[in-house]
ZARODO-456642 format. One record per atom (N, C-alpha, C, O): atom name; x negated, y negated, z negated. Coordinates in pm, whole numbers, plus 50000, padded with zeros to 5 digits. Each point is the difference from the previous one (the first is absolute). Layout:
N
<timi><a>CA</a><px>X</px><py>Y</py><pz>Z</pz></timi>
...
This chain:
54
<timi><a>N</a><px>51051</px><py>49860</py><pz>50898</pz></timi>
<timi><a>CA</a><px>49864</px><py>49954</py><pz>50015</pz></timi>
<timi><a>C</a><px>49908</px><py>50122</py><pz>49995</pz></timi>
<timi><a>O</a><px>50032</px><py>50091</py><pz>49923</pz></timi>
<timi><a>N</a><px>49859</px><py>49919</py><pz>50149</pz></timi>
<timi><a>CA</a><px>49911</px><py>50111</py><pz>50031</pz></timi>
<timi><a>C</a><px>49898</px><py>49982</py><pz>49895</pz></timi>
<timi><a>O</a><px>49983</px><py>50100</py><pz>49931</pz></timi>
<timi><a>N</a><px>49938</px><py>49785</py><pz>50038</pz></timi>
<timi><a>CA</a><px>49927</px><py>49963</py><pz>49917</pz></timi>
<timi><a>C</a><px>49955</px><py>49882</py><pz>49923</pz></timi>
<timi><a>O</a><px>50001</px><py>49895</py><pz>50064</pz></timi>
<timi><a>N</a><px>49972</px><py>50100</py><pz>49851</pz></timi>
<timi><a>CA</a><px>49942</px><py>49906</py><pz>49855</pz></timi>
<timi><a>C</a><px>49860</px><py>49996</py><pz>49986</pz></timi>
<timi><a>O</a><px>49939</px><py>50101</py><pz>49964</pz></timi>
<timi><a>N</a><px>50022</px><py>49829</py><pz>50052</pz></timi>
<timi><a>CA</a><px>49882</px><py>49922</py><pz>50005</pz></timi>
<timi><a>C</a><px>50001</px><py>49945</py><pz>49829</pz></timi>
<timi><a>O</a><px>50091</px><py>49920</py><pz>49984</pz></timi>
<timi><a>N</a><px>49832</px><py>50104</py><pz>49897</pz></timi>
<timi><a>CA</a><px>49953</px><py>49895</py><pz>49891</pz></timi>
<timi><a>C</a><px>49858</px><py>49993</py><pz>49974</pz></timi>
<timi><a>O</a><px>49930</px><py>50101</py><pz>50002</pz></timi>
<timi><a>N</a><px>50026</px><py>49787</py><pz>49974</pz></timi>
<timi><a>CA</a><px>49868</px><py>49928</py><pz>49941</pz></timi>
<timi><a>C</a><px>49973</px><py>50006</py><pz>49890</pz></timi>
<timi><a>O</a><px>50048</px><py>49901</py><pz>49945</pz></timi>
<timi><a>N</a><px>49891</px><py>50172</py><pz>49974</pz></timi>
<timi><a>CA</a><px>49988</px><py>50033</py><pz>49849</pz></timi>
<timi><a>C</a><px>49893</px><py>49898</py><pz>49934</pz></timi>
<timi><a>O</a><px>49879</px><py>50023</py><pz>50007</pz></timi>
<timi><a>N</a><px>50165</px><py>49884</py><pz>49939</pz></timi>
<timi><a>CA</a><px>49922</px><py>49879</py><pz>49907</pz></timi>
<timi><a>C</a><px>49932</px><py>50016</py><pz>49886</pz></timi>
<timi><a>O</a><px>49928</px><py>49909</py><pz>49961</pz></timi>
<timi><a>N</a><px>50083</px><py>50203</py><pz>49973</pz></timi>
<timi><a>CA</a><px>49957</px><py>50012</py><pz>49885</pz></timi>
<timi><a>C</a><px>49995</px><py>50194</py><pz>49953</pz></timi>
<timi><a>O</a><px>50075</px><py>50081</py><pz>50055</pz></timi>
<timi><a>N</a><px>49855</px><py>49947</py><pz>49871</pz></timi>
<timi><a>CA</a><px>50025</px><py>50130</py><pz>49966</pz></timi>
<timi><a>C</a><px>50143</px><py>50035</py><pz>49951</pz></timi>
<timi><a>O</a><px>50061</px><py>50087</py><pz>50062</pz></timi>
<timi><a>N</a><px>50008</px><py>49840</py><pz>49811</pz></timi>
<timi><a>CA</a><px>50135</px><py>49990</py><pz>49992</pz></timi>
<timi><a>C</a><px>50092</px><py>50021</py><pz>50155</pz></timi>
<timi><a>O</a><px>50077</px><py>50094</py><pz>50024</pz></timi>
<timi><a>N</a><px>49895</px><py>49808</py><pz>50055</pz></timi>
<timi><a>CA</a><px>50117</px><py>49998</py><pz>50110</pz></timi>
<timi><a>C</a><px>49954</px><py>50154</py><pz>50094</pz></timi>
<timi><a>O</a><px>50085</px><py>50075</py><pz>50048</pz></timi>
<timi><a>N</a><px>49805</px><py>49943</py><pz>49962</pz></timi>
<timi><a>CA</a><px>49979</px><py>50167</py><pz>50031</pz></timi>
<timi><a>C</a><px>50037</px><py>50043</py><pz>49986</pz></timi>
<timi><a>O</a><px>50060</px><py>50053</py><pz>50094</pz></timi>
<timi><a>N</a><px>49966</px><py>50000</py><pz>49756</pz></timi>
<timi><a>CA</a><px>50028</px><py>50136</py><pz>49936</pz></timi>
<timi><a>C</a><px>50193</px><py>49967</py><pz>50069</pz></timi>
<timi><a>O</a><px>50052</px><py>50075</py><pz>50082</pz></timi>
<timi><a>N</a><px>50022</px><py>49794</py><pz>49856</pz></timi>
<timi><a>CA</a><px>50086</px><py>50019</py><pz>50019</pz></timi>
<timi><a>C</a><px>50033</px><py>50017</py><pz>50181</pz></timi>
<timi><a>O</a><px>50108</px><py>50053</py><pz>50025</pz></timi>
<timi><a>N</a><px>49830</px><py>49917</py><pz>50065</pz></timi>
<timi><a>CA</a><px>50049</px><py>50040</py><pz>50132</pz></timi>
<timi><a>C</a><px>49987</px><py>50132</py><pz>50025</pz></timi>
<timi><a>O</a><px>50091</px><py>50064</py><pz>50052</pz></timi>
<timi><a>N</a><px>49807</px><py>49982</py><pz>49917</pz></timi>
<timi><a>CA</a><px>49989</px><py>50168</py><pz>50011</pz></timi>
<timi><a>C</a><px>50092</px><py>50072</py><pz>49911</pz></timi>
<timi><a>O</a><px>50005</px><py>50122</py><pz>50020</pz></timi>
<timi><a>N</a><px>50056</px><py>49838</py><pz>49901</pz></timi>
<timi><a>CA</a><px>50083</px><py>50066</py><pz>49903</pz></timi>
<timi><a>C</a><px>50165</px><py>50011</py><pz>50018</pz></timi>
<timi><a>O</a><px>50069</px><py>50091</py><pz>50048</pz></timi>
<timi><a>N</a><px>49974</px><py>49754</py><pz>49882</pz></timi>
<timi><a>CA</a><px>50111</px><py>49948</py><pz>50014</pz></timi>
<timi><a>C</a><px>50016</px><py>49953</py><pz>50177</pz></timi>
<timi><a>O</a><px>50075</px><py>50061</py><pz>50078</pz></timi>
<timi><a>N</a><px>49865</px><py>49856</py><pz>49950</pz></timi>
<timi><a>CA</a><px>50102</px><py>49949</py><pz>50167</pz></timi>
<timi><a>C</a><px>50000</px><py>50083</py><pz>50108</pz></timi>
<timi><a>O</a><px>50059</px><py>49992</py><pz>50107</pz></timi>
<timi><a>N</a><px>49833</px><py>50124</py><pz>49828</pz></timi>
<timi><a>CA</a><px>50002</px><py>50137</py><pz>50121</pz></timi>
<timi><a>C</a><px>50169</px><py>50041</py><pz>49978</pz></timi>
<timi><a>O</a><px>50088</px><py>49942</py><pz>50065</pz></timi>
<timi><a>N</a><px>49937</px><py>50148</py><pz>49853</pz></timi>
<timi><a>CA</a><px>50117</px><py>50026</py><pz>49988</pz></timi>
<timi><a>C</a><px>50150</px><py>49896</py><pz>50034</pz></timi>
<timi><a>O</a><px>50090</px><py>50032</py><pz>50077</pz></timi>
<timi><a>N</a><px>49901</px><py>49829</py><pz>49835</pz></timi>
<timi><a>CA</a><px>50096</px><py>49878</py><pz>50092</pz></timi>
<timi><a>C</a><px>50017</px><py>50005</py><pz>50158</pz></timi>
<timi><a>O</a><px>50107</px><py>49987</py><pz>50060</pz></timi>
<timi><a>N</a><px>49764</px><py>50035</py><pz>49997</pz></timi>
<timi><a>CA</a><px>50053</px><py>49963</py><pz>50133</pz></timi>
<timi><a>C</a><px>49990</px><py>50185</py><pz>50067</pz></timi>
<timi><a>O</a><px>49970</px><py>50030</py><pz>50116</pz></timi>
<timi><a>N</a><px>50055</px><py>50045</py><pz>49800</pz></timi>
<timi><a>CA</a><px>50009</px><py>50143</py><pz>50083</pz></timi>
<timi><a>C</a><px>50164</px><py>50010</py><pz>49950</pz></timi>
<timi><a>O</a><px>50091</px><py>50069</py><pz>50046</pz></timi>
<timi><a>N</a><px>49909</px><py>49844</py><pz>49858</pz></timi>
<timi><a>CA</a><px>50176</px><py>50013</py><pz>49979</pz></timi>
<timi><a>C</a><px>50096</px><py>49886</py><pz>50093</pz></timi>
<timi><a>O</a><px>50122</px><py>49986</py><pz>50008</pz></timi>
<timi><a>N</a><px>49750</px><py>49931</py><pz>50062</pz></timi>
<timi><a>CA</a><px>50116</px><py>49898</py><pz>50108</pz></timi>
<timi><a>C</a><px>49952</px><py>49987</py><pz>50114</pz></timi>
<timi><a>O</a><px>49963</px><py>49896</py><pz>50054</pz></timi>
<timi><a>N</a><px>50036</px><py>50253</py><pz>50002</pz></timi>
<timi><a>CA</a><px>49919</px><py>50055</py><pz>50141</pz></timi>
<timi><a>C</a><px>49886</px><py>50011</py><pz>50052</pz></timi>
<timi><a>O</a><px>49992</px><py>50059</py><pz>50108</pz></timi>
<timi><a>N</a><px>49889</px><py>49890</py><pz>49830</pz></timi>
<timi><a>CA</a><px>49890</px><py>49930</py><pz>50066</pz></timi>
<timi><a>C</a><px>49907</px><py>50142</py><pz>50011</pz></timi>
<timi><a>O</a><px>49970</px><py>50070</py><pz>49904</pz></timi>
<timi><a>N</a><px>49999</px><py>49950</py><pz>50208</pz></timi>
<timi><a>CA</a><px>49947</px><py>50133</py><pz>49997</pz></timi>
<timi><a>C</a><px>49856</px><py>50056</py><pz>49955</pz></timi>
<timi><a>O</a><px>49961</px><py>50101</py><pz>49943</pz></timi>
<timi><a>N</a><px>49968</px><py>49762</py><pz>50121</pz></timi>
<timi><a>CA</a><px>49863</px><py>49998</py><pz>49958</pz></timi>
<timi><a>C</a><px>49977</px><py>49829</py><pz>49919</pz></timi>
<timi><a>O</a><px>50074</px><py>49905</py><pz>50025</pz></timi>
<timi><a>N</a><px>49827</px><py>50092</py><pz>49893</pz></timi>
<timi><a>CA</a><px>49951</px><py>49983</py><pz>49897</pz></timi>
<timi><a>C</a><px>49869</px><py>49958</py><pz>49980</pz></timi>
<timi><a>O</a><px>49933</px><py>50048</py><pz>49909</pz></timi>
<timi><a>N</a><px>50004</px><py>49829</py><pz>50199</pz></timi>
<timi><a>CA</a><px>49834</px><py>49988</py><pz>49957</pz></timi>
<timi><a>C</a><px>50005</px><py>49881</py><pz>49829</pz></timi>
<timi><a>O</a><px>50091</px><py>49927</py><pz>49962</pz></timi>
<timi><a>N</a><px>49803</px><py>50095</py><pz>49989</pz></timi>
<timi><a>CA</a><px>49938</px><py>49939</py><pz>49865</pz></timi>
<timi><a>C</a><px>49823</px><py>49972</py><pz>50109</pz></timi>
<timi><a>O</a><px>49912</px><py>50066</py><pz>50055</pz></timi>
<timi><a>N</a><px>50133</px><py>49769</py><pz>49914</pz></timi>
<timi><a>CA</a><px>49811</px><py>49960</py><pz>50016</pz></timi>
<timi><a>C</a><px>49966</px><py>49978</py><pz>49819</pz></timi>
<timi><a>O</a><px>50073</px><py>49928</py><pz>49932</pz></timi>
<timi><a>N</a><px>49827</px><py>50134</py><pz>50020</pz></timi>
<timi><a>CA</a><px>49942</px><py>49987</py><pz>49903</pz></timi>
<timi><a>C</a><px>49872</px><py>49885</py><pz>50030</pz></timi>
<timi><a>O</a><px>49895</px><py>50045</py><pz>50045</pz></timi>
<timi><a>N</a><px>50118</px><py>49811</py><pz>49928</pz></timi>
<timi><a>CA</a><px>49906</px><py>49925</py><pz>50046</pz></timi>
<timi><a>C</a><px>49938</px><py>50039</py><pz>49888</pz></timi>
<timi><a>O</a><px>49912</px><py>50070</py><pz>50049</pz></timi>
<timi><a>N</a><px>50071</px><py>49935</py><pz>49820</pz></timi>
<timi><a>CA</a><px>49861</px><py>50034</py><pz>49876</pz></timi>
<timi><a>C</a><px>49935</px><py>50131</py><pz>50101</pz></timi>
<timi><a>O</a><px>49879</px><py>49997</py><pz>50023</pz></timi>
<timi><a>N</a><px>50202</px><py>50110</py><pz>50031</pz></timi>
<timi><a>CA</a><px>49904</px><py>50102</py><pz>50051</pz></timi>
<timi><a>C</a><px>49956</px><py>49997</py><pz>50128</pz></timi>
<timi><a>O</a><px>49909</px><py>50071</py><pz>50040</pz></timi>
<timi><a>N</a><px>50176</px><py>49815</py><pz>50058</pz></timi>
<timi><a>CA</a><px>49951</px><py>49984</py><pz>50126</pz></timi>
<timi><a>C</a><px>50053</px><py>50113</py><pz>50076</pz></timi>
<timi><a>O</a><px>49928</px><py>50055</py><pz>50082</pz></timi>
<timi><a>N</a><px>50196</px><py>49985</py><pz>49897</pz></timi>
<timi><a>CA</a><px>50029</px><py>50136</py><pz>50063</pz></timi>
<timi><a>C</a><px>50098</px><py>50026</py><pz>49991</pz></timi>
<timi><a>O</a><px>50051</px><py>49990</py><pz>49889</pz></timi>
<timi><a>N</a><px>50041</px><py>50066</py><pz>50240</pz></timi>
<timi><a>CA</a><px>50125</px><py>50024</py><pz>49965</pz></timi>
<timi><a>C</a><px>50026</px><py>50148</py><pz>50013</pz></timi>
<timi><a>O</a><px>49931</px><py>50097</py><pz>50030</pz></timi>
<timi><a>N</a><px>50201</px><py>49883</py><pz>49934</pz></timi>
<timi><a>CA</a><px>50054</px><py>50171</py><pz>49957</pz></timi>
<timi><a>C</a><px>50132</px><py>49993</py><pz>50071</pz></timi>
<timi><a>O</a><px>50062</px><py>49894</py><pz>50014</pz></timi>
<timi><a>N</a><px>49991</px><py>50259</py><pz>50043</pz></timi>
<timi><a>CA</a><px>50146</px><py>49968</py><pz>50078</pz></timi>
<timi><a>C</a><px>50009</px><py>50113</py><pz>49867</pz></timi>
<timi><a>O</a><px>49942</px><py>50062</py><pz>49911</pz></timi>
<timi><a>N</a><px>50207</px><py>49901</py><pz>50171</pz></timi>
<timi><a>CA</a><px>50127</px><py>50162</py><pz>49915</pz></timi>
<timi><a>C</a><px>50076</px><py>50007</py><pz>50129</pz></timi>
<timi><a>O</a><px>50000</px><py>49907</py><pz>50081</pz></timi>
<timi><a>N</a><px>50068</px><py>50208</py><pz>49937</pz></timi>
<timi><a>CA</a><px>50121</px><py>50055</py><pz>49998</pz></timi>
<timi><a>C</a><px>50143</px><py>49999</py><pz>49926</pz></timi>
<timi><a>O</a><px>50022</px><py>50094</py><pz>49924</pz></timi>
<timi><a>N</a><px>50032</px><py>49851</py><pz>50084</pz></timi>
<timi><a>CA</a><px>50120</px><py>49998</py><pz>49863</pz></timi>
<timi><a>C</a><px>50081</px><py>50099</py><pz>50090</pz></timi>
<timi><a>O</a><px>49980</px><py>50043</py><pz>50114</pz></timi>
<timi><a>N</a><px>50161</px><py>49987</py><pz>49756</pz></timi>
<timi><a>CA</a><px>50042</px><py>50098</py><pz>50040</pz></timi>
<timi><a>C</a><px>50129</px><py>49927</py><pz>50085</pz></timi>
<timi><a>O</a><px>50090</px><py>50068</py><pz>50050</pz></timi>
<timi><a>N</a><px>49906</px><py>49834</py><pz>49956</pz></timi>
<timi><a>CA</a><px>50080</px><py>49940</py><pz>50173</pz></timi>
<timi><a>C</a><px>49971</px><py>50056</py><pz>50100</pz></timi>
<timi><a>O</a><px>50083</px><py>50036</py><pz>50084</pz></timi>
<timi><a>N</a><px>49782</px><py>49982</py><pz>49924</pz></timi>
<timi><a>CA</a><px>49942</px><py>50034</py><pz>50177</pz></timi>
<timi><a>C</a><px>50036</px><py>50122</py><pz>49977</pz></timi>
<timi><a>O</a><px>50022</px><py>50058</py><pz>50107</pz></timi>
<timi><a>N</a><px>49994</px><py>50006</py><pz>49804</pz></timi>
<timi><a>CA</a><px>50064</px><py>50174</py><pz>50026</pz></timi>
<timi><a>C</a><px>50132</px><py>50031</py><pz>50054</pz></timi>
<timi><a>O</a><px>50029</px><py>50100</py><pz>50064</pz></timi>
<timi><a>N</a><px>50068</px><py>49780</py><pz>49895</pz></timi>
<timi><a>CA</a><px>50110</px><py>50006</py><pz>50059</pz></timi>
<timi><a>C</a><px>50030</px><py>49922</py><pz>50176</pz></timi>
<timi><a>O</a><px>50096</px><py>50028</py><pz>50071</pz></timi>
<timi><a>N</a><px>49832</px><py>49909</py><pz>49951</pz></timi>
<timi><a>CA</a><px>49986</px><py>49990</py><pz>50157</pz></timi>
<timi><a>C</a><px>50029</px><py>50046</py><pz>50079</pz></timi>
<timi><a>O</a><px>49966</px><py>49960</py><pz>50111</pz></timi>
Protein backbone atom coordinates (compact mmCIF):
# COMPACT_ATOMS: atom_id res chain seq x y z
CA UNK A 1 0.00 0.00 0.00
CA UNK A 2 1.35 3.53 -1.00
CA UNK A 3 -0.74 5.36 1.53
CA UNK A 4 -2.81 5.83 4.89
CA UNK A 5 -5.12 8.22 5.19
CA UNK A 6 -6.30 8.83 9.39
CA UNK A 7 -8.90 11.25 10.89
CA UNK A 8 -7.72 12.40 14.24
CA UNK A 9 -10.88 12.72 16.78
CA UNK A 10 -9.49 13.96 19.64
CA UNK A 11 -6.11 15.42 20.86
CA UNK A 12 -5.35 11.89 22.48
CA UNK A 13 -5.97 10.07 19.01
CA UNK A 14 -3.43 12.82 17.46
CA UNK A 15 -0.69 12.54 19.43
CA UNK A 16 -1.07 8.75 19.04
CA UNK A 17 -1.24 8.81 15.01
CA UNK A 18 1.68 11.03 14.70
CA UNK A 19 3.60 8.96 17.06
CA UNK A 20 2.71 5.32 17.40
CA UNK A 21 0.72 4.40 13.85
CA UNK A 22 3.40 6.47 11.96
CA UNK A 23 5.93 3.91 12.73
CA UNK A 24 3.10 0.59 12.54
CA UNK A 25 2.43 1.27 9.14
CA UNK A 26 6.26 2.26 8.06
CA UNK A 27 6.83 -1.25 9.53
CA UNK A 28 3.91 -2.83 7.07
CA UNK A 29 4.98 -0.89 3.90
CA UNK A 30 2.87 2.08 3.71
CA UNK A 31 5.03 4.69 2.35
CA UNK A 32 3.25 7.80 2.92
CA UNK A 33 1.26 8.75 5.88
CA UNK A 34 -1.52 11.69 5.87
CA UNK A 35 -3.08 12.63 9.68
CA UNK A 36 -6.33 15.04 9.22
CA UNK A 37 -6.25 16.82 12.57
CA UNK A 38 -10.08 17.85 12.58
CA UNK A 39 -9.54 20.00 16.30
CA UNK A 40 -6.78 21.86 13.97
CA UNK A 41 -8.49 21.69 10.63
CA UNK A 42 -5.28 20.62 9.01
CA UNK A 43 -3.46 17.96 7.82
CA UNK A 44 0.07 16.80 8.01
CA UNK A 45 1.86 14.06 5.61
CA UNK A 46 5.11 12.00 6.51
CA UNK A 47 7.38 10.04 4.70
CA UNK A 48 8.00 6.76 6.54
CA UNK A 49 10.91 4.91 6.11
CA UNK A 50 9.00 2.38 3.57
CA UNK A 51 9.05 4.94 0.81
CA UNK A 52 12.91 4.87 1.21
CA UNK A 53 13.01 1.42 0.32
CA UNK A 54 10.99 1.65 -3.01
Amino acid sequence: MALAVEISSSSESALRDHSIKAGEHAANGIAHYWVIDRQMNSPSASTTKAACQL
